[in-house]
Structure formats: C-alpha cells, structure tokens
N, C-alpha and C positions, 0 to 999 in steps of 0.2 A: 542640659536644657538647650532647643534649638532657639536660635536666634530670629525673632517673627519680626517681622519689617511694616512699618503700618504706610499705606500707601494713600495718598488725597485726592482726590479727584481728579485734576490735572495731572498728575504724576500716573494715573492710570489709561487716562484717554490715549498719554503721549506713550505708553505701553503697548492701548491698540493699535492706533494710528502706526507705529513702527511695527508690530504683527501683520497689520494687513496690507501693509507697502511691502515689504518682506516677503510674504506670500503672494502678491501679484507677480512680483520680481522674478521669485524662484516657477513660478506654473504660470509661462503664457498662456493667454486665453482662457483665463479662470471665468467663473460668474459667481456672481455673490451669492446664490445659495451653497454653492461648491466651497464659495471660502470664508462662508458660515461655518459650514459644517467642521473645516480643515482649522481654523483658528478656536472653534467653541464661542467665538462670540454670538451675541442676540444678530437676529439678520434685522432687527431695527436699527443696531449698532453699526453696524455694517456698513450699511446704504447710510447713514449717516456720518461715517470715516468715508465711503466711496466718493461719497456726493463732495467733500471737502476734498478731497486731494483732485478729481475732477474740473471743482473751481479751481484750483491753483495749478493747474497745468499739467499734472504731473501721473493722473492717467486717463483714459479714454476708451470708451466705450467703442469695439468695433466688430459689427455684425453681431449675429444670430448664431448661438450653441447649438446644437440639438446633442442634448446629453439622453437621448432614450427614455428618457421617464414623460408621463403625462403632462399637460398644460402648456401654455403659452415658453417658448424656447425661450433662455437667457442670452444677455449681452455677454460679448466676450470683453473681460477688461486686460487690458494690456497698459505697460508701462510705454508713459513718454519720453524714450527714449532720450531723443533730444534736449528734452530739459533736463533731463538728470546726469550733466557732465561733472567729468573729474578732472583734476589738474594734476600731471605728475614731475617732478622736477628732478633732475638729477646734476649734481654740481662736482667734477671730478678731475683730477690732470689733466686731462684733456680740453676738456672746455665745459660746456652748458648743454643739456638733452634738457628739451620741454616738450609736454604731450600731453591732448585732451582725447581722453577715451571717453565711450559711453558706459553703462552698468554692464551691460553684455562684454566688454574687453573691445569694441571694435575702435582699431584709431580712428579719430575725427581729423588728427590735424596734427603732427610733431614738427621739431625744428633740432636743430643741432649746432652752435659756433665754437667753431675751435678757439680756444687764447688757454697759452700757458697762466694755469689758473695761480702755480705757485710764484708767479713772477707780480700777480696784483694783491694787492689787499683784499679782506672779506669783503666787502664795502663797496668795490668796485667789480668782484665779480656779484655780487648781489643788483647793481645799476645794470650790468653785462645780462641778466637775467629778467629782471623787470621791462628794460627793450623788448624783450623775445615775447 
C-alpha cells in the first residue's frame, strides 16, 4: 500500500509559491502564461504567487515577451537577484573564507583572514568570523 500524504492548504500554497520561484529561477524571462503552463498551476494562481513575491521584492516584471502567439505580449519575470543572497562560510587551518553570492553563483563580495585556527578555541574563531 502506497503511503498518501494529506496536504492543508498552507502546506500547499508554500508548495506553489516554491514551484514558481523555482521555475522563474531555473527560465529567465519567463511569463506567467509560459509558467502556467510549465508548473500546471491555474494562471489565477499564478498571478496571485507572482503578484506576492513581486510585493516582497523578490521578483520583477521587465519589459515585453513576444512569444509568437496572438494577443497583447507578456511581461518578462525575472529574479531579484539582489535580494536573494547567500552566505557561505568556510572555517579551516588556515583561517576564515566568507562569501555572499547571488542565486546565479555570481560573487557579490568575499573576505578571507588568516589565524592559525587550531591555536584558538571554537569560540574565538566563531567571534574571528562574526567580525567579517
């Protein structure tokens, strides 16, 4: 017998809402009938995940499609880059590597200090780390 998952409503939105960040992510310059179609979700559902991630910053409507078909062209959505940074740390013999990349891999901004790490406590290289 397969094991069936029952899902509630919020547990579903935050389903699509991570489908269609995901699918912006992976297809610059998508439009939402294109990532209607690409996710299966309703294009009311859509524009209603586009329209919130939009308010939160996180994507942005720029210029005009023309995907060859009939009717008024679609917006291109693309990711806001910018807000969606990451933090990488790396804590090694050598010393301390910090780096904020964007979703695409582009560095924004690294640092690097040397100190013999095995000569301090966790503790202090963790303080050595929260400076940077």
């Amino acid at each position: 017998m397969r094991n069936i998952f029952k899902l509630d409503k919020d547990k579903m939105r935050q389903n699509n809402v991570r489908l269609v960040f995901e699918t912006i992510y992976r297809n610059h310059g998508i439009t939402r009938a294109q990532l209607a179609a690409k996710t299966k979700i309703s294009a009311m559902n859509v524009g209603r995940i586009v329209d919130s991630l939009i308010e939160r910053g996180l994507v942005a409507e720029r210029g005009d499609t023309d995907t060859g078909t009939l009717g008024r062209p679609g917006k291109r959505l693309e990711l806001c880059s910018e807000k969606a940074l990451s933090l990488g740390v790396s804590i090694d013999v050598g010393g301390v590597s910090i780096g904020i990349v964007d979703p695409y891999g582009k560095i924004i901004s690294s640092d690097h200090r040397f100190f013999d790490v095995k000569a301090v406590s966790p503790e202090d290289a963790l303080q050595e780390t929260a400076k940077m």
